[in-house]
N, C-alpha and C positions, 0 to 999 in steps of 0.2 A: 558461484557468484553471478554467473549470467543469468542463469532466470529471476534472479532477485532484481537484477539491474531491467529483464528485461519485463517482469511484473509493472514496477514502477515505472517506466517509462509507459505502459497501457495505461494504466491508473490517470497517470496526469495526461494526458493526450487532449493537446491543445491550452494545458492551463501548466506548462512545464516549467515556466518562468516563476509563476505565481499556485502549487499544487493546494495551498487554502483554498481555489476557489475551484477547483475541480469539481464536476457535480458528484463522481464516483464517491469521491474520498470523503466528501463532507457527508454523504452519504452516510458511508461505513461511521465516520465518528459520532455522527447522529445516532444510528443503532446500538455503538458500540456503549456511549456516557450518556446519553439523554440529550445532549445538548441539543438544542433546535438550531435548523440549520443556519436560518437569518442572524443567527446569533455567534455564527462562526466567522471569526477573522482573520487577520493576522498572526493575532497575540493569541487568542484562543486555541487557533490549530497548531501552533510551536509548541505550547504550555503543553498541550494536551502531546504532542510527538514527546516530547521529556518526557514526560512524566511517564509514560507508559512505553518507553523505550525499549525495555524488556517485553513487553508481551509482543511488540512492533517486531523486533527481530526475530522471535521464536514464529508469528505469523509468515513473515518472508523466507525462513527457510521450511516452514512447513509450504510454502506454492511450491517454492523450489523440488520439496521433493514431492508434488503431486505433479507437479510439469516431468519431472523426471519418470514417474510411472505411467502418462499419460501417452509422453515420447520417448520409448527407450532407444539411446542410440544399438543402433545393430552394424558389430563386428565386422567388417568383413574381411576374405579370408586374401 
């Protein structure tokens, strides 16, 4: 659950109060639905977090486990 929390906290960096207006994110939802970015707001970027809820969390545990092979913790003895 930490890399997911710690993804999103990079993500919004600087827009944490408000992450619609992230540049990152509106970004990715641009790429992701077409939507243009001027075009993303409030109600936009919630509607759009719903509705795609599930592909949202299956993307955050896939960082999670690319941060996991990136940094392995190492054992020690």
């Amino acid at each position: 659950m930490g890399y997911i929390l710690r993804f999103l906290w990079n993500a919004t960096r600087g827009h944490r109060l408000a992450p619609w207006r992230s540049p990152y994110l509106l970004w990715r939802v641009e790429t992701y639905c077409g939507v243009k970015i001027e075009q993303i707001g409030f109600l936009v970027f919630w509607e759009f977090v719903w509705r795609e809820r599930g592909s949202l969390w299956r993307f955050l545990k896939w960082t999670a486990e690319m941060e996991r092979y990136v940094h392995p913790k190492i054992n020690a003895p």
